[in-house]
C-alpha positions as a Python dict, from the first residue, in 0.01 Angstrom:
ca = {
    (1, 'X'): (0, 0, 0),
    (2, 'X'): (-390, -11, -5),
    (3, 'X'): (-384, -345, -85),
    (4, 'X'): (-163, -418, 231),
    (5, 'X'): (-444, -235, 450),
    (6, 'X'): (-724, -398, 307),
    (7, 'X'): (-536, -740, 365),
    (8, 'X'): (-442, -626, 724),
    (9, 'X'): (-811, -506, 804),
    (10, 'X'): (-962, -823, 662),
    (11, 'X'): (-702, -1060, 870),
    (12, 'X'): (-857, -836, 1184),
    (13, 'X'): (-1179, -867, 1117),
    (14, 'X'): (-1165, -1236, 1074),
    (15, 'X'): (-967, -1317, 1405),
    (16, 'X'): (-1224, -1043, 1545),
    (17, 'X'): (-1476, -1267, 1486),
    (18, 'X'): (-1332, -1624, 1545),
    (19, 'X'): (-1222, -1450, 1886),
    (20, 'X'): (-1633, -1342, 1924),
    (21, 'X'): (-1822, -1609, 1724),
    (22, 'X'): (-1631, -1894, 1723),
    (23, 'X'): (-1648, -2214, 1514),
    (24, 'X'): (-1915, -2150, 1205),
    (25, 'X'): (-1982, -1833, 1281),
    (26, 'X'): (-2177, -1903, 1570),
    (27, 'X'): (-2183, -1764, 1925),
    (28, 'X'): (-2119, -2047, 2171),
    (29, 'X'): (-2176, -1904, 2528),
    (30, 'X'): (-1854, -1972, 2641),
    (31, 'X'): (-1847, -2318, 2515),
    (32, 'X'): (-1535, -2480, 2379),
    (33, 'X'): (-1631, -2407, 2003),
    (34, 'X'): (-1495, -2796, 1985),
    (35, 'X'): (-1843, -2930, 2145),
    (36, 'X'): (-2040, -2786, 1941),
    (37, 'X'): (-2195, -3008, 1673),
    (38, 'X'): (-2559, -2972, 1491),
    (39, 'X'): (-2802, -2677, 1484),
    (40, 'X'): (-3179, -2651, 1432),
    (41, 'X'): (-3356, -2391, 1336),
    (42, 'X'): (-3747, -2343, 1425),
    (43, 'X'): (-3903, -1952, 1376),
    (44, 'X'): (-3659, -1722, 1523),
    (45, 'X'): (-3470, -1933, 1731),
    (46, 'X'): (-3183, -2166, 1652),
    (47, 'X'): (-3040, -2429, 1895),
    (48, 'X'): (-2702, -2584, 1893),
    (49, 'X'): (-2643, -2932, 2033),
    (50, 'X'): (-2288, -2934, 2267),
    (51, 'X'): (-2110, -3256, 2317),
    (52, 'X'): (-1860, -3434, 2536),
    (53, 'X'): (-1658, -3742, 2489),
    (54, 'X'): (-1794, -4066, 2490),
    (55, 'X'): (-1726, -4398, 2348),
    (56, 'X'): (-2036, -4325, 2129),
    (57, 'X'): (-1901, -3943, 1985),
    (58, 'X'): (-1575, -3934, 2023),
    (59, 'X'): (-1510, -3556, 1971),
    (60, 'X'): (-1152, -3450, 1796),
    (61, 'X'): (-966, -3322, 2090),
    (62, 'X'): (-1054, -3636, 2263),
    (63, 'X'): (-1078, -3367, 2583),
    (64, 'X'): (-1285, -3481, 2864),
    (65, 'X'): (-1559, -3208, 2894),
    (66, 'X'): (-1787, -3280, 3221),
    (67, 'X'): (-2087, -3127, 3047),
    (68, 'X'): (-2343, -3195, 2754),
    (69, 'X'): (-2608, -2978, 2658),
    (70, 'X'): (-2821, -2712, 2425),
    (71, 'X'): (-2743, -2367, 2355),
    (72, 'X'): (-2978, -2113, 2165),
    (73, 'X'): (-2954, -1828, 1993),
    (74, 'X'): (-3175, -1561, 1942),
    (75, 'X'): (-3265, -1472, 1512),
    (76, 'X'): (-3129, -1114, 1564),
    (77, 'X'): (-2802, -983, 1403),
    (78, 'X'): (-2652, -993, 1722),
    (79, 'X'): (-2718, -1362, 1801),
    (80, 'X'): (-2757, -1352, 2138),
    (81, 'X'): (-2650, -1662, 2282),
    (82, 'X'): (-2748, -1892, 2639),
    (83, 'X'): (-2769, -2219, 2757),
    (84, 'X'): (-3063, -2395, 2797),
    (85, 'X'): (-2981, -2701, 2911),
    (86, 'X'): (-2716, -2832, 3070),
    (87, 'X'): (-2623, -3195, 3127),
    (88, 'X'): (-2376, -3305, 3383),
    (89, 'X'): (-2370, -3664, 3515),
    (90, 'X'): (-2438, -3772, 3827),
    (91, 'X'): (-2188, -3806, 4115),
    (92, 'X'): (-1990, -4094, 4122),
    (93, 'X'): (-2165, -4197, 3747),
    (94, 'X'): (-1983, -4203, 3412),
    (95, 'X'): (-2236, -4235, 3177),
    (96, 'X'): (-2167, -3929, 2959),
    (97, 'X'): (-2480, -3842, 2837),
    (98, 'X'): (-2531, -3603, 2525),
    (99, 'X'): (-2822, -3451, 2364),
    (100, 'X'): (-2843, -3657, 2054),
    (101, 'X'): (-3152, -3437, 1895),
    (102, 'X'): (-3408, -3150, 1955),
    (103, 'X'): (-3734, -3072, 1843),
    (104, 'X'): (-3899, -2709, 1935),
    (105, 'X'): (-4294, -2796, 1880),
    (106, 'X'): (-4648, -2630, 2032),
    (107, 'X'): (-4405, -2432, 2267),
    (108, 'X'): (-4214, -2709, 2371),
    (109, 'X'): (-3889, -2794, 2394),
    (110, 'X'): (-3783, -3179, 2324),
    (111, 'X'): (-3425, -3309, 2394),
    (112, 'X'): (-3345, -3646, 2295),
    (113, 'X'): (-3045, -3733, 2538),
    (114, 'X'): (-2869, -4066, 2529),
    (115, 'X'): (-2564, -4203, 2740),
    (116, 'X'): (-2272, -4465, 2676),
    (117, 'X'): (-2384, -4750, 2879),
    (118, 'X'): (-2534, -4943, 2548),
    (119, 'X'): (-2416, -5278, 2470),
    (120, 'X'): (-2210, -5090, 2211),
    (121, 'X'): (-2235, -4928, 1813),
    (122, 'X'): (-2419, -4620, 1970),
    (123, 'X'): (-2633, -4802, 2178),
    (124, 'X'): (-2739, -4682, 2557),
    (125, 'X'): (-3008, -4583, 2801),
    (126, 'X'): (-3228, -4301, 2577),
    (127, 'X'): (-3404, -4022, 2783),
    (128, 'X'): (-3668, -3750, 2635),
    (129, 'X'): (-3644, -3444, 2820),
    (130, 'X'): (-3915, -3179, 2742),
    (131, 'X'): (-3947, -2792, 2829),
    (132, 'X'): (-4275, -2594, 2830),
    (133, 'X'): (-4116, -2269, 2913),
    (134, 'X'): (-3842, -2192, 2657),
    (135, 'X'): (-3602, -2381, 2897),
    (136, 'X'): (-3640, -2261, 3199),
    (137, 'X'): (-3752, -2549, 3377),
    (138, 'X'): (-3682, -2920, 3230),
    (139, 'X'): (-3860, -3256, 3311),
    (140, 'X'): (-3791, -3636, 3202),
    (141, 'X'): (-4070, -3764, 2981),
    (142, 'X'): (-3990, -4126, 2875),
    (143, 'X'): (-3690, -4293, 2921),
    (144, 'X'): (-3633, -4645, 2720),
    (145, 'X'): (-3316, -4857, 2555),
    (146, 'X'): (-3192, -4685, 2225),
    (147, 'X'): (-3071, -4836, 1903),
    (148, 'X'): (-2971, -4591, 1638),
    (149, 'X'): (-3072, -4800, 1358),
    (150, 'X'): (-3430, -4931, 1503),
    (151, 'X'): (-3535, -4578, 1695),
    (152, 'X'): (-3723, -4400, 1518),
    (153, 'X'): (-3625, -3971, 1518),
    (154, 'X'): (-3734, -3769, 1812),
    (155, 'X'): (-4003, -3586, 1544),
    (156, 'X'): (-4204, -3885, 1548),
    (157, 'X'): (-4112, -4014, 1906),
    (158, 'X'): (-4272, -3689, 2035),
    (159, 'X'): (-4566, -3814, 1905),
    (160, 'X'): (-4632, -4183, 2094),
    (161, 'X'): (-4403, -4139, 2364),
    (162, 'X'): (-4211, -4450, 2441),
    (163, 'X'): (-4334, -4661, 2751),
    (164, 'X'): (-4026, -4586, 3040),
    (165, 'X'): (-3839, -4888, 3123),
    (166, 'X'): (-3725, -4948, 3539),
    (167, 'X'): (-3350, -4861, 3495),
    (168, 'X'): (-3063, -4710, 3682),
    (169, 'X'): (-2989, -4532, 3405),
    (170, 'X'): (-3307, -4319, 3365),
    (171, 'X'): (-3162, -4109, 3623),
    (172, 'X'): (-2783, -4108, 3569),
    (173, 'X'): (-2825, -3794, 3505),
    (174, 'X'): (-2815, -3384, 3610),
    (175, 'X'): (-3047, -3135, 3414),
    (176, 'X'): (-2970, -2746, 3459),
    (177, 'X'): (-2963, -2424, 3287),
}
């Protein structure tokens, strides 16, 4: 009989907190647990990159999510979760843009955010966005063509900003929180 309980509490507790937490563990602010892919850590903070479909991620469930974007969570054993950015496209645009990295540095907030409209293998129209408030506000720093094998990682981008290219698709894009 006791081992019945414990069995029975344990099943509980573990729907309990997929039903909470979702995928991993992991709060996801009332996004599909699907979307949510990688997770950096820097001090106390951790910050989970959300996807959507595109030609370059194709996600599982092959859904068609309208939103990208970056979600963080707070270090405390509650894990407070919010978004911090959120990435729509613009009206009339398909260009599915995702956050493809993140780097928290100085106080800043750097979001490496690249769309579908490459010549193809991952390629597209790469945009650095960068915070100075914790993600309140967001602005476009650089935006230039990427190539996953010959761009170099948003750590070292930060650094010697790419010049911005005249493109369309520097602005094919919505930033909110």
């Amino acid at each position: 009989m006791r081992v019945g309980v414990v069995v029975g509490i344990v099943v509980a507790v573990v729907v309990l907190g997929v039903m909470v937490y979702g995928r991993m563990g992991s709060p996801t602010c009332g996004v599909d647990p699907e979307q949510v892919r990688m997770g950096k850590i820097y001090g106390n903070r951790e910050y989970l990159l959300y996807l959507r479909n595109s030609m370059n991620i194709p996600l599982e469930n092959n859904k068609d999510y309208m939103e990208s974007g970056v979600l963080e969570r707070d270090g405390t054993i509650k894990k407070k979760c919010r978004k911090i950015l959120s990435i729509f496209d613009h009206p009339g645009v398909v260009a599915k843009n995702n956050p493809y990295e993140i780097v928290a540095k100085g106080g800043n907030i750097y979001v490496l955010v690249v769309d579908q409209l490459g010549a193809g293998s991952g390629e597209g129209t790469a945009k650095i966005v960068k915070s100075e408030d914790g993600g309140q506000e967001w602005k476009l720093m650089s935006c230039f063509y990427y190539v996953p094998e010959n761009t170099p990682k948003l750590e070292e981008l930060v650094k010697s900003v790419p010049e911005t290219v005249k493109s369309e698709n520097c602005t094919n894009f919505v930033l909110s929180r």
